[in-house]
N, CA, C and O atoms as a Tinker XYZ file with bonds, in Angstrom:
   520  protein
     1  N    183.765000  102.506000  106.856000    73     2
     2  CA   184.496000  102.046000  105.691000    64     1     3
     3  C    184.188000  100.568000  105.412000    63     2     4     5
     4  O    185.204000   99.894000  105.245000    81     3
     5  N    183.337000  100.087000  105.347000    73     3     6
     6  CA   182.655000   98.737000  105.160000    64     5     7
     7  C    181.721000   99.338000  103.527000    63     6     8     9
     8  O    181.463000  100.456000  103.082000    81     7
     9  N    181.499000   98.172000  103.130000    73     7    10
    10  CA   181.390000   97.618000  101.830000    64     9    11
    11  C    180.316000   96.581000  101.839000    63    10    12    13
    12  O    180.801000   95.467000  102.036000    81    11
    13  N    178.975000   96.571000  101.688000    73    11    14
    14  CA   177.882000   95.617000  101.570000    64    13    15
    15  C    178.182000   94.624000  100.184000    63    14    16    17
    16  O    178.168000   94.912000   98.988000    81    15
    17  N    178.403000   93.589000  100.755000    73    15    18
    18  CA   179.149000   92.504000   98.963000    64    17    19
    19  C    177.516000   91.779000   99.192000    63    18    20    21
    20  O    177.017000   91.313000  100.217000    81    19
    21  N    176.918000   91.913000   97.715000    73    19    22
    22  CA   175.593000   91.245000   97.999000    64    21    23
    23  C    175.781000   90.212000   97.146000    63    22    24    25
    24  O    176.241000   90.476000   96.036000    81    23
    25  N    175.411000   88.598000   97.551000    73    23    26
    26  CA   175.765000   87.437000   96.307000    64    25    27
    27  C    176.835000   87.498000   95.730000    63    26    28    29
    28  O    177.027000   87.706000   94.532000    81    27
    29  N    178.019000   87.215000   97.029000    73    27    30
    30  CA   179.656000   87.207000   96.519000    64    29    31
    31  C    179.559000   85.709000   96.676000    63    30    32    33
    32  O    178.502000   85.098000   96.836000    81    31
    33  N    181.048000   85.053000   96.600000    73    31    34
    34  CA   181.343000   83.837000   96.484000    64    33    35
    35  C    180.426000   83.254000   97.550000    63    34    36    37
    36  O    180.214000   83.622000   98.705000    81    35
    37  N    179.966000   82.289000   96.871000    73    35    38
    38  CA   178.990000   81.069000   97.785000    64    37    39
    39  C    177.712000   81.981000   97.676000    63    38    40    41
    40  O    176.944000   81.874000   98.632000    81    39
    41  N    177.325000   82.908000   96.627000    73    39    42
    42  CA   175.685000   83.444000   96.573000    64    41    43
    43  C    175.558000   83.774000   97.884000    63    42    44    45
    44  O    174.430000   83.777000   98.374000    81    43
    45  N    176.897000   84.169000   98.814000    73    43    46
    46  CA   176.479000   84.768000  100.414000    64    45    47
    47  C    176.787000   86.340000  100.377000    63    46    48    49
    48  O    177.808000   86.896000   99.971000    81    47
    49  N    175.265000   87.075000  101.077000    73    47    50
    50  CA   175.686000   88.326000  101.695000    64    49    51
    51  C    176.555000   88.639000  102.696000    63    50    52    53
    52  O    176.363000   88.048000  103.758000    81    51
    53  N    177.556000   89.494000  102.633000    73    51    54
    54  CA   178.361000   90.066000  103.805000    64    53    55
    55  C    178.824000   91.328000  103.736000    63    54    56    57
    56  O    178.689000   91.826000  102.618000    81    55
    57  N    179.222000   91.874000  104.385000    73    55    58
    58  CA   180.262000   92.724000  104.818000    64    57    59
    59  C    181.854000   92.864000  104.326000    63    58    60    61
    60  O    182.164000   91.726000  103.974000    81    59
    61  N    182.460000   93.332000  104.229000    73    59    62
    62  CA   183.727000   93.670000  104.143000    64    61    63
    63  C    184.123000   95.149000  103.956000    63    62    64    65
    64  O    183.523000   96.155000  103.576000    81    63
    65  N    185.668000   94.811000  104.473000    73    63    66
    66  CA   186.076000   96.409000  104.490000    64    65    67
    67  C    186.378000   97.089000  103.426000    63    66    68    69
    68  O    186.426000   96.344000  102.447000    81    67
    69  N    186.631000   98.306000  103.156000    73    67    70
    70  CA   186.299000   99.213000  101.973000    64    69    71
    71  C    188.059000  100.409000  102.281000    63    70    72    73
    72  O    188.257000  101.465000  102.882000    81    71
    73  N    188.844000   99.566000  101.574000    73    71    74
    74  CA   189.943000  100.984000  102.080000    64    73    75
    75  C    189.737000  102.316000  101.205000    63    74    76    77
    76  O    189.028000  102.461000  100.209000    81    75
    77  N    190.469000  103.147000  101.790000    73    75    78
    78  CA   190.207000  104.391000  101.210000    64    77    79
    79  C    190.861000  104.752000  100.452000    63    78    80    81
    80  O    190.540000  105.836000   99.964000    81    79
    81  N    191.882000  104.211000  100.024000    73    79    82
    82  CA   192.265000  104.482000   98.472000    64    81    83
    83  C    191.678000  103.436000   97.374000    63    82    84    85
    84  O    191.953000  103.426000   96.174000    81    83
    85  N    190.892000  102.644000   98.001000    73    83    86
    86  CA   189.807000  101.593000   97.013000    64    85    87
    87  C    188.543000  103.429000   96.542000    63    86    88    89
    88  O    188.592000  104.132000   95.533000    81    87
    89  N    187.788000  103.539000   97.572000    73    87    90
    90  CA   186.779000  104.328000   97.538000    64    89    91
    91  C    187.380000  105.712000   97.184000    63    90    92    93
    92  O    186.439000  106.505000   97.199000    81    91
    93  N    188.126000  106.125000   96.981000    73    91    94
    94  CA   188.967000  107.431000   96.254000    64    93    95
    95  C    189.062000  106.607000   94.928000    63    94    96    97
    96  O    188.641000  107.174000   93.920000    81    95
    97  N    189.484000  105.543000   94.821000    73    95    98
    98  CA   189.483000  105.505000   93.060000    64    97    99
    99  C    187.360000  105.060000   92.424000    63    98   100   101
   100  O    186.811000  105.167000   91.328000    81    99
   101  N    186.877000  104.614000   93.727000    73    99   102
   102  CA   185.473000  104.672000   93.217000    64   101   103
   103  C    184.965000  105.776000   92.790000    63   102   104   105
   104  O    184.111000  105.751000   91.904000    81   103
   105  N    185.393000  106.923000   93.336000    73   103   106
   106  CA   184.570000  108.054000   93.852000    64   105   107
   107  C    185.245000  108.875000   92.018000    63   106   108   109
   108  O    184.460000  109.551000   91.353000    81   107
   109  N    186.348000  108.686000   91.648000    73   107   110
   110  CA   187.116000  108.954000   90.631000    64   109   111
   111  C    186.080000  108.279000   89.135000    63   110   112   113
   112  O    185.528000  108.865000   88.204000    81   111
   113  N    186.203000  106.593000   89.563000    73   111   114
   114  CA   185.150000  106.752000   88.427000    64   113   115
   115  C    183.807000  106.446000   88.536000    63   114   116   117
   116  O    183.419000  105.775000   87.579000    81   115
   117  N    182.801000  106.743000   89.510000    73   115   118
   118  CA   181.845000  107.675000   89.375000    64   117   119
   119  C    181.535000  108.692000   89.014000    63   118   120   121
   120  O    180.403000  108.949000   88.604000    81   119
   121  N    182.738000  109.722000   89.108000    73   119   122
   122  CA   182.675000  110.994000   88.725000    64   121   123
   123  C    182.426000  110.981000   87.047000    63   122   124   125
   124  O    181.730000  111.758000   86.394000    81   123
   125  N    183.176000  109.910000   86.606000    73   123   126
   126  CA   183.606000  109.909000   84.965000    64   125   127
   127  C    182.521000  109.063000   84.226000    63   126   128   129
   128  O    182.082000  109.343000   83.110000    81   127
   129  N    182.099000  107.868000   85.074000    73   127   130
   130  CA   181.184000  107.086000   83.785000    64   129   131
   131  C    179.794000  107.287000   84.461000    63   130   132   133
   132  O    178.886000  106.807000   83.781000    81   131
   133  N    179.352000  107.934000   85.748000    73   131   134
   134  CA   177.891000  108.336000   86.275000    64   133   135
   135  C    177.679000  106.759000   86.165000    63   134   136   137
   136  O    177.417000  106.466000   84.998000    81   135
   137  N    177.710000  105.590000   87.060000    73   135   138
   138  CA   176.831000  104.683000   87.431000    64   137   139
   139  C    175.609000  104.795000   87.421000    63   138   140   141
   140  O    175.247000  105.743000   88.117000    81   139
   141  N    174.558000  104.090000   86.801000    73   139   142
   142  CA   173.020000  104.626000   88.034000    64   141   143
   143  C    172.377000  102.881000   88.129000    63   142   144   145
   144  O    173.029000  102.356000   89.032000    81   143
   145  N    171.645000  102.126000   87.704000    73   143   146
   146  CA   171.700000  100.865000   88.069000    64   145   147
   147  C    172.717000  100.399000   88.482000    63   146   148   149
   148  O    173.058000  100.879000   89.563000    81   147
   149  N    173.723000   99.234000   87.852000    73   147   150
   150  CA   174.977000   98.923000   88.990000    64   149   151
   151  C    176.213000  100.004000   89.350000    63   150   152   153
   152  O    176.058000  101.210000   89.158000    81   151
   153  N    176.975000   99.659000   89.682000    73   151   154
   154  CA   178.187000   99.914000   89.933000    64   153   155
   155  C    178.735000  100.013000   88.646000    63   154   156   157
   156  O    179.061000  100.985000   87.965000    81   155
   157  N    178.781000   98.335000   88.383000    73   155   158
   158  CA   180.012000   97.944000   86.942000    64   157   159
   159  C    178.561000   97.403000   86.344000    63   158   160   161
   160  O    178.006000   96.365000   86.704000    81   159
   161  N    178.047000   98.389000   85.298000    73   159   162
   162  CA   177.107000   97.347000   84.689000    64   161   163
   163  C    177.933000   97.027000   82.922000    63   162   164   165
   164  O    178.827000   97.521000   82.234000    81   163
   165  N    177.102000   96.086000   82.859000    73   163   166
   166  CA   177.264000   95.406000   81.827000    64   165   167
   167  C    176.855000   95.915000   79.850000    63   166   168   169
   168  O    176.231000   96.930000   79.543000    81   167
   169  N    177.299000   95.101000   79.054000    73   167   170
   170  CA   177.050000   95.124000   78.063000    64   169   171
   171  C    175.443000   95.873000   77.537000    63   170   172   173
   172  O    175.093000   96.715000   76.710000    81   171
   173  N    174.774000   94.992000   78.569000    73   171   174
   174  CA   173.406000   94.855000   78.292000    64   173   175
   175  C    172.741000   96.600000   79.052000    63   174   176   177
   176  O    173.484000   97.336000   79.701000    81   175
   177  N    172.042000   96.754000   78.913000    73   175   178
   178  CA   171.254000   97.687000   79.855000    64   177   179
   179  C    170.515000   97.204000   81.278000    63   178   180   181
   180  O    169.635000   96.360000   81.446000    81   179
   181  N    171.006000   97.810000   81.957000    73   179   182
   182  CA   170.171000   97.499000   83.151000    64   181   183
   183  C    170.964000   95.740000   83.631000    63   182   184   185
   184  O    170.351000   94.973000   84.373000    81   183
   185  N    171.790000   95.531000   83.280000    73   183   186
   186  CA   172.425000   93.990000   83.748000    64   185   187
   187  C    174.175000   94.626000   84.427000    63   186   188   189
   188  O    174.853000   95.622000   84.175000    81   187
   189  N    174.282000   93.900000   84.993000    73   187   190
   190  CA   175.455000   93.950000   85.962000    64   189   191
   191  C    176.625000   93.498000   84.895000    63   190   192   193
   192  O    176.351000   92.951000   83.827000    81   191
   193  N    177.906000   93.784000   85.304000    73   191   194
   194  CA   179.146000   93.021000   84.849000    64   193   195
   195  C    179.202000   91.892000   84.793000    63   194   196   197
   196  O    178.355000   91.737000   85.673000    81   195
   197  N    179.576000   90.452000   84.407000    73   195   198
   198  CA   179.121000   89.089000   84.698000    64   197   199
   199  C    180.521000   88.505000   85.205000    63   198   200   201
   200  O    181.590000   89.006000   84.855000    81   199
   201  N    180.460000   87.815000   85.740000    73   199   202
   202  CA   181.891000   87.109000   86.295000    64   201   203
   203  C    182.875000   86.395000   85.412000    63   202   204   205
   204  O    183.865000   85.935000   85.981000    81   203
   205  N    182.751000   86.209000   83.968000    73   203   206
   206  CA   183.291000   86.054000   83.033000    64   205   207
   207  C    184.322000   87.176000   82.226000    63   206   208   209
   208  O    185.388000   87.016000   81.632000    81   207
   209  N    183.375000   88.530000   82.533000    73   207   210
   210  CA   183.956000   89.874000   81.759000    64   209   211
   211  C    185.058000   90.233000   82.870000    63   210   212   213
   212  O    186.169000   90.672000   82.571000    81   211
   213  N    184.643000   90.006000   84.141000    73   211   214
   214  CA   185.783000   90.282000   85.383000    64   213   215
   215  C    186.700000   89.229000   85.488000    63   214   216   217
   216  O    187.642000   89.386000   86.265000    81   215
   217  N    186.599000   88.098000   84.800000    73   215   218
   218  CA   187.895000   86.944000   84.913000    64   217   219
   219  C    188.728000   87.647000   83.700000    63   218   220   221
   220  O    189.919000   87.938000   83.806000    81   219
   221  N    188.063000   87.845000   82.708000    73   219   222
   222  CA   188.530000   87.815000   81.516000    64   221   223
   223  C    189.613000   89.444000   81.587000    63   222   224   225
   224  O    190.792000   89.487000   81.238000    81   223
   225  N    188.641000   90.864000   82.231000    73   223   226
   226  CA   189.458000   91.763000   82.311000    64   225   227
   227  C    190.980000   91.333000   83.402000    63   226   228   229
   228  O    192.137000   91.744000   83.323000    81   227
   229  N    190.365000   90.402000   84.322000    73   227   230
   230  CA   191.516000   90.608000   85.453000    64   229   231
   231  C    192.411000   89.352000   84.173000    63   230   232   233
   232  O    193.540000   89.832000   84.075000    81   231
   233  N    192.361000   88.329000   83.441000    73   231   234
   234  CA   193.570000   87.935000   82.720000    64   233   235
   235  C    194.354000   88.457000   81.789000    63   234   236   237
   236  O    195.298000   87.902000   81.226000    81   235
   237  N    193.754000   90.054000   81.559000    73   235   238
   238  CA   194.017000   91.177000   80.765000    64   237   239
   239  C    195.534000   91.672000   81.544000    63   238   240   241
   240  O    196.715000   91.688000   81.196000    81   239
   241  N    194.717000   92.080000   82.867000    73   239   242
   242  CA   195.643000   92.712000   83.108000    64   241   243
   243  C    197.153000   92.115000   84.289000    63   242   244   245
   244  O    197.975000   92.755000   84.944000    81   243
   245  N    196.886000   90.395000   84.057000    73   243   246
   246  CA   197.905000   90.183000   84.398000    64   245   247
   247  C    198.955000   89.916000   83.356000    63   246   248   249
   248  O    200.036000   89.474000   83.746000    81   247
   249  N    198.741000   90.155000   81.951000    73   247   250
   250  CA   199.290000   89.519000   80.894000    64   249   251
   251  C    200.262000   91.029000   80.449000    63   250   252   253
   252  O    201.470000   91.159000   80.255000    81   251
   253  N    198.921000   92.205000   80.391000    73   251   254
   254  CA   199.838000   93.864000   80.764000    64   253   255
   255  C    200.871000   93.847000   81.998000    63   254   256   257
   256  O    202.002000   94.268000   81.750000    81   255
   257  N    200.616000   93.435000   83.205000    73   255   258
   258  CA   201.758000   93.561000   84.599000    64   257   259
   259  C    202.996000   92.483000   84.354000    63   258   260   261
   260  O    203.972000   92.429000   85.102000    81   259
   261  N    202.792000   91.552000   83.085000    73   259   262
   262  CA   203.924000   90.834000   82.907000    64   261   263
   263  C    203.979000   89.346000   84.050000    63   262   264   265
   264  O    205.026000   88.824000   84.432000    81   263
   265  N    202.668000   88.919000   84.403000    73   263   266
   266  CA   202.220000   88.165000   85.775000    64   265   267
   267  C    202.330000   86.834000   85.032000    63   266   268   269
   268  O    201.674000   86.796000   83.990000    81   267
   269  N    203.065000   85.662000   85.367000    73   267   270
   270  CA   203.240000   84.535000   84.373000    64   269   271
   271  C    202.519000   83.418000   85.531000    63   270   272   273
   272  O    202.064000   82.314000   85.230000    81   271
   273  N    202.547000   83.985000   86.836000    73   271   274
   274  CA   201.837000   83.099000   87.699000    64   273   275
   275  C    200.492000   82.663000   87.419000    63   274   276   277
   276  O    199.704000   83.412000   86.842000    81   275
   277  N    200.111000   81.250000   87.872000    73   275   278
   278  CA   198.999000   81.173000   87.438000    64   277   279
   279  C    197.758000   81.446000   88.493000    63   278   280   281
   280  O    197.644000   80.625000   89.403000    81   279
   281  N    196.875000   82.477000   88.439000    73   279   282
   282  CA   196.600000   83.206000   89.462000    64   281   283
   283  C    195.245000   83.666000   88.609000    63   282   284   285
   284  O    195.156000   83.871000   87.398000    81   283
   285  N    193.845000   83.794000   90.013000    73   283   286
   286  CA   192.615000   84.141000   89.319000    64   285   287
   287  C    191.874000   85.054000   90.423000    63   286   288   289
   288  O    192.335000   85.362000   91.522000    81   287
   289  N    190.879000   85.345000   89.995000    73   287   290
   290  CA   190.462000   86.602000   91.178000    64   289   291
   291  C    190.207000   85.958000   92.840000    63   290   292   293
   292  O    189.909000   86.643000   93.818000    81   291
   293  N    190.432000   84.376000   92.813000    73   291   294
   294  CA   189.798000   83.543000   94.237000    64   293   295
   295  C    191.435000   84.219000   94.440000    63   294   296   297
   296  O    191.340000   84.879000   95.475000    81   295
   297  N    192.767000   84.335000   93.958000    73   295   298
   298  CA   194.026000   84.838000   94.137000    64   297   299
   299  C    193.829000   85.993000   95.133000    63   298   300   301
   300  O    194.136000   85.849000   96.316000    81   299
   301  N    193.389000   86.973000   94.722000    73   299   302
   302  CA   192.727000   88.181000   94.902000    64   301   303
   303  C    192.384000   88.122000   96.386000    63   302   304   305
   304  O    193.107000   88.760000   97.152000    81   303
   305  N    191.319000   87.397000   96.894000    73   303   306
   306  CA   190.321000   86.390000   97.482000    64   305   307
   307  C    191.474000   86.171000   98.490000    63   306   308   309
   308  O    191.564000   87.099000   99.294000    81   307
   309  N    192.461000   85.091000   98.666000    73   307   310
   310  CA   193.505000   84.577000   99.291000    64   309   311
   311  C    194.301000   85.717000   99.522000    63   310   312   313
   312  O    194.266000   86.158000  100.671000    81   311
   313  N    195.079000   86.353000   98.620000    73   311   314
   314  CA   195.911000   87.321000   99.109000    64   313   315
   315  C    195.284000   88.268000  100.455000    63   314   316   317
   316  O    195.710000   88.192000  101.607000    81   315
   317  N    194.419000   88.961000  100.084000    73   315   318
   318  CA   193.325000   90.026000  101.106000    64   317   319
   319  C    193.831000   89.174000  102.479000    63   318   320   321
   320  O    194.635000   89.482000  103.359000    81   319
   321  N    192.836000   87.721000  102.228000    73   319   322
   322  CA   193.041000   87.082000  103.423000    64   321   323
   323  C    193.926000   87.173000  104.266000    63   322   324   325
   324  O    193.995000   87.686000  105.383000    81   323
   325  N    194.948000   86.343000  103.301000    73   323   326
   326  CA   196.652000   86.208000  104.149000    64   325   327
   327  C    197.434000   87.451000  104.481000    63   326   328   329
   328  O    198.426000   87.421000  105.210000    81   327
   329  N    196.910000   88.657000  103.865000    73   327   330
   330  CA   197.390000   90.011000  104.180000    64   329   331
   331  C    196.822000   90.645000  105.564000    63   330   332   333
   332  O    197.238000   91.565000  106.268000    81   331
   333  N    195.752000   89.815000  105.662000    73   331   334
   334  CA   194.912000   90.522000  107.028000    64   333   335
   335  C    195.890000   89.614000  108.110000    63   334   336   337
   336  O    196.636000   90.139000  108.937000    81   335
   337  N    195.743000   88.335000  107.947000    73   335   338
   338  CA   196.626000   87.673000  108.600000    64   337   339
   339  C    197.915000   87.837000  109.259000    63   338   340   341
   340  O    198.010000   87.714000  110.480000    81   339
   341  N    199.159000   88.176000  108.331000    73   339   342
   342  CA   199.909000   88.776000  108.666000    64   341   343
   343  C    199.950000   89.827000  109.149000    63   342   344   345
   344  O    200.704000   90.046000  110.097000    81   343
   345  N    199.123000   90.799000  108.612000    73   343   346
   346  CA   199.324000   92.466000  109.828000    64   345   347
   347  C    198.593000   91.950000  111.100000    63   346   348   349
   348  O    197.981000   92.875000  111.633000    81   347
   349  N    198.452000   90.681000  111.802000    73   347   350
   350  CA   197.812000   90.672000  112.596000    64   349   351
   351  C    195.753000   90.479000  113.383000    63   350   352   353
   352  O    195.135000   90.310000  114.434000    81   351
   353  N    195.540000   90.698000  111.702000    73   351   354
   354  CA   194.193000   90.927000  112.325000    64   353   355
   355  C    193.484000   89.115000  112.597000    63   354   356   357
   356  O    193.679000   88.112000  111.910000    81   355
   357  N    192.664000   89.285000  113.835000    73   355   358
   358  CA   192.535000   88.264000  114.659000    64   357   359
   359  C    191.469000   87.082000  113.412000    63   358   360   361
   360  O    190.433000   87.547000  112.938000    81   359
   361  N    191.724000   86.256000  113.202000    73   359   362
   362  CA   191.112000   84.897000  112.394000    64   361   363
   363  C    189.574000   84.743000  112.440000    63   362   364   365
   364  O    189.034000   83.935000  111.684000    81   363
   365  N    188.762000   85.582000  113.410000    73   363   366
   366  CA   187.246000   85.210000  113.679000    64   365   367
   367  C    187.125000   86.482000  112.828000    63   366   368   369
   368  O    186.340000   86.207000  111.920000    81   367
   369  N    187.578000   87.842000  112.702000    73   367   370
   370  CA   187.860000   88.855000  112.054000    64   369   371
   371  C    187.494000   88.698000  110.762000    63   370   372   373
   372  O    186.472000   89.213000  110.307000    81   371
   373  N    188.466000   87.831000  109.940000    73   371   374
   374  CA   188.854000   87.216000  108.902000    64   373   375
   375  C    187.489000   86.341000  108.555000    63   374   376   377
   376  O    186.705000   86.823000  107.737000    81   375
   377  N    187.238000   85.246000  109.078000    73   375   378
   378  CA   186.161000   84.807000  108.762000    64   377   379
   379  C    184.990000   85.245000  108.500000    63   378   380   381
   380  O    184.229000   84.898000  107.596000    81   379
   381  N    184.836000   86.113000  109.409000    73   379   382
   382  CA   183.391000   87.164000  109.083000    64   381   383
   383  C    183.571000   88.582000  108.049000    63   382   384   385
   384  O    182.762000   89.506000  107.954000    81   383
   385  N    184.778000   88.446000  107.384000    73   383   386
   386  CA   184.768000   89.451000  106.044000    64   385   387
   387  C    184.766000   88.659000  105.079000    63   386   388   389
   388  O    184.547000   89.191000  103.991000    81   387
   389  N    185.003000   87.115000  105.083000    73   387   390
   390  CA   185.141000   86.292000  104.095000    64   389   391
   391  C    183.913000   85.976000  104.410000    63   390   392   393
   392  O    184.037000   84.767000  104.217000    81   391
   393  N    183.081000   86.068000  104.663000    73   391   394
   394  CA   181.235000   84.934000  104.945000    64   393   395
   395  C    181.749000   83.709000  104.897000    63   394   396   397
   396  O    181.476000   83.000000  103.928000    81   395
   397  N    182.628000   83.208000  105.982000    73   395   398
   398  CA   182.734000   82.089000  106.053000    64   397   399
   399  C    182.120000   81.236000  107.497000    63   398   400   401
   400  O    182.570000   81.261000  108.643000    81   399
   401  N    180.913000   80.485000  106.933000    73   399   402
   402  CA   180.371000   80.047000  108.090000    64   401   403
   403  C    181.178000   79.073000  109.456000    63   402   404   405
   404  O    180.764000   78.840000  110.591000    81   403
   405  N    182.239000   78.734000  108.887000    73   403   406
   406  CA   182.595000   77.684000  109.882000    64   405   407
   407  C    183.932000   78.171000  109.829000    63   406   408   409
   408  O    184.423000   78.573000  108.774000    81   407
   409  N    184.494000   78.158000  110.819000    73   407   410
   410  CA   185.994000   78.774000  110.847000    64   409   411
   411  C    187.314000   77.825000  110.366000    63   410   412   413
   412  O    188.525000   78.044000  110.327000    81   411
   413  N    186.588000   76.828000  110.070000    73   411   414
   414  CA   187.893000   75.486000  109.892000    64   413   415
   415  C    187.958000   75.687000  108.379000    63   414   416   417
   416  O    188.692000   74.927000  107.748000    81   415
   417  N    186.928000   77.095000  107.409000    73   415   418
   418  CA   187.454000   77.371000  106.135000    64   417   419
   419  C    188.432000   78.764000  106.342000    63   418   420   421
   420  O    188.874000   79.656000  105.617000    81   419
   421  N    188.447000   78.663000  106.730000    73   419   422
   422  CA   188.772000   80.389000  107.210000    64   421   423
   423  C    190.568000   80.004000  107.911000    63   422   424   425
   424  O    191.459000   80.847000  107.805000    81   423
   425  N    190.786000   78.760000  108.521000    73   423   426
   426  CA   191.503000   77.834000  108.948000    64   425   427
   427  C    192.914000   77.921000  107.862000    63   426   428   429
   428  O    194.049000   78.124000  108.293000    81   427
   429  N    192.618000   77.743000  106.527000    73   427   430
   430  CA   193.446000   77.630000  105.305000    64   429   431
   431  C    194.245000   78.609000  105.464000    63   430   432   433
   432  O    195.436000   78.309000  105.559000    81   431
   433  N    193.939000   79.789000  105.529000    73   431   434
   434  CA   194.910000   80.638000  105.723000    64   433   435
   435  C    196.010000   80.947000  106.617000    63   434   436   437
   436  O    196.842000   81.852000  106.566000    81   435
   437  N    195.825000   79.942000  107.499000    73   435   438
   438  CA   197.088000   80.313000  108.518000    64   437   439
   439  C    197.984000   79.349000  108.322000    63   438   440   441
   440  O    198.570000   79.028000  109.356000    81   439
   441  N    198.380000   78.624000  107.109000    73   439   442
   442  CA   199.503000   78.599000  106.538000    64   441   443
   443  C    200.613000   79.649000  107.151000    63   442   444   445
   444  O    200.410000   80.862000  107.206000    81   443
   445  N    201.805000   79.009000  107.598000    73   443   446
   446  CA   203.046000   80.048000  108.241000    64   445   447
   447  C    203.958000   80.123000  107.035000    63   446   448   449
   448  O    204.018000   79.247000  106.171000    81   447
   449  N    204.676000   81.261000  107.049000    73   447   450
   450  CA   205.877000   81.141000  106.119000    64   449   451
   451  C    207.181000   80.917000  106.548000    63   450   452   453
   452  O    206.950000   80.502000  107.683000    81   451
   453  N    208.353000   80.904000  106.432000    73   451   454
   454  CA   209.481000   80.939000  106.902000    64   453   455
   455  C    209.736000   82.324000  107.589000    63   454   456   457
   456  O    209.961000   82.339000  108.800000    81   455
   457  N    209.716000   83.204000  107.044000    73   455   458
   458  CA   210.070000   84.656000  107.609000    64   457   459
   459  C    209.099000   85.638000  108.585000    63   458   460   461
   460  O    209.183000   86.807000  108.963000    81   459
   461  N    208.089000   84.492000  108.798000    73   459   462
   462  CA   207.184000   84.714000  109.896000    64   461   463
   463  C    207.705000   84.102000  110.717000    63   462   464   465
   464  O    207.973000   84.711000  111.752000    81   463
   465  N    208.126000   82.445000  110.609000    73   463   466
   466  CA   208.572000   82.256000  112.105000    64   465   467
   467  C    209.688000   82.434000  112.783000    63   466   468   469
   468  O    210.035000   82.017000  113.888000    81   467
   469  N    210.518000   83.486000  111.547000    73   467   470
   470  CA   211.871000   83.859000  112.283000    64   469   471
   471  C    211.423000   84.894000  112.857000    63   470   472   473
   472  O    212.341000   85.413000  113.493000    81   471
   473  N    210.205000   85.615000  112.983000    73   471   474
   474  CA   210.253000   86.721000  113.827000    64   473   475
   475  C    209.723000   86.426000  115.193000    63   474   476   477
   476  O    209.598000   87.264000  116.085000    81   475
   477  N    209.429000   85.185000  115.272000    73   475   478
   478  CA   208.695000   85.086000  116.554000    64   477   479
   479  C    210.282000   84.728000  117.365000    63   478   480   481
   480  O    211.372000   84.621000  116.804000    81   479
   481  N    210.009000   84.605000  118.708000    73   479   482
   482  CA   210.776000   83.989000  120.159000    64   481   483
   483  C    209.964000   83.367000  120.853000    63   482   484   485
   484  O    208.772000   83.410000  121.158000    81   483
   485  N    211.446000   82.385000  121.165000    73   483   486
   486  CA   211.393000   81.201000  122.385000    64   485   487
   487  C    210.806000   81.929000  123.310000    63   486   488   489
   488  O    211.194000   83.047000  123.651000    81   487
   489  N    209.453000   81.099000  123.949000    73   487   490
   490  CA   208.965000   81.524000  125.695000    64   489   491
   491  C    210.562000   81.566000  126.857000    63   490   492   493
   492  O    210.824000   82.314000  127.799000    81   491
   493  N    211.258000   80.546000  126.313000    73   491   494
   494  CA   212.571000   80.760000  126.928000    64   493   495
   495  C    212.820000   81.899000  127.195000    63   494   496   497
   496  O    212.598000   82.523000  128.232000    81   495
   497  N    213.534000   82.363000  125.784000    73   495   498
   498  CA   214.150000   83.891000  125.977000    64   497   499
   499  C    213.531000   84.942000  126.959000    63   498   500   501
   500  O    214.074000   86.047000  126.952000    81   499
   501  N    212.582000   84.773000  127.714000    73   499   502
   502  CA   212.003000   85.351000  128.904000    64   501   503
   503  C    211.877000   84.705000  130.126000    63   502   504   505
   504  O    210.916000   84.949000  130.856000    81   503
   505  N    212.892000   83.769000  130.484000    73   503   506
   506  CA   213.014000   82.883000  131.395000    64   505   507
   507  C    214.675000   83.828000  131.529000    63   506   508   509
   508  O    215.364000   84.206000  130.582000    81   507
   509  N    214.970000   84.018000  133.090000    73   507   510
   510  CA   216.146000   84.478000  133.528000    64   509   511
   511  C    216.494000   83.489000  134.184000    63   510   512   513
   512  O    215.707000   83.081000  135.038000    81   511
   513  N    217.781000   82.796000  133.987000    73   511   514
   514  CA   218.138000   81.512000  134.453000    64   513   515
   515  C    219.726000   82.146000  135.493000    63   514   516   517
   516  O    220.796000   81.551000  135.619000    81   515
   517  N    219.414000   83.197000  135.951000    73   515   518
   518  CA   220.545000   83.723000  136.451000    64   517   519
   519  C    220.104000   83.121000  138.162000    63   518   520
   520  O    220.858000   83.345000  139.108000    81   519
């Protein structure tokens, strides 16, 4: 369930994961518009989607979801991140689905929230002082 991202942010190849209700809605419209050069191609023939038509659809559809935040697909980008984060998955993890060469970018995300650190405990509370 990996996902080859070729010339994503920073013109870097990588990896990332591919969930399966992402690839059930691929597989949905493949069925309907037959891809054969890209994936999402473009206006043109034989040219890809451009990163303008994907800013522009994704400000579409935060304006339809009623989204007043000010928020862009790097949003997108961050959320994934901080979502891997929180369920746990380990930060070197994270870095290498983001193609991030140096881990002190990859770093940003471990921003804590409040209701994260109420779930943690004192090393205390496992100290028996009886």
């Amino acid at each position: 369930m990996l996902i080859h991202v070729r010339q994503g942010k920073g013109r870097k190849d990588r990896y990332s994961i591919l969930s399966k209700n992402a690839l059930d809605a691929l597989r949905i419209y493949a069925k309907e518009y037959h891809p054969s050069d890209w994936l999402f191609p473009g206006d043109q023939i034989g040219k890809h989607l451009t990163e303008r038509t994907v800013q522009k659809i994704f400000e579409s559809a935060c304006k339809k979801a009623g989204i007043k935040k000010d928020v862009s697909i790097l949003s997108l980008r961050h959320a994934f991140a901080t979502h891997l984060l929180e369920g746990g998955t380990d930060l070197r993890y994270i870095q290498e689905l983001l193609g991030h060469k140096n881990s002190k970018t990859t770093e940003v995300y471990t921003h804590v929230s409040r209701k994260d650190l109420g779930r943690n405990r004192s090393p205390l509370d496992n100290i028996n002082f009886e």
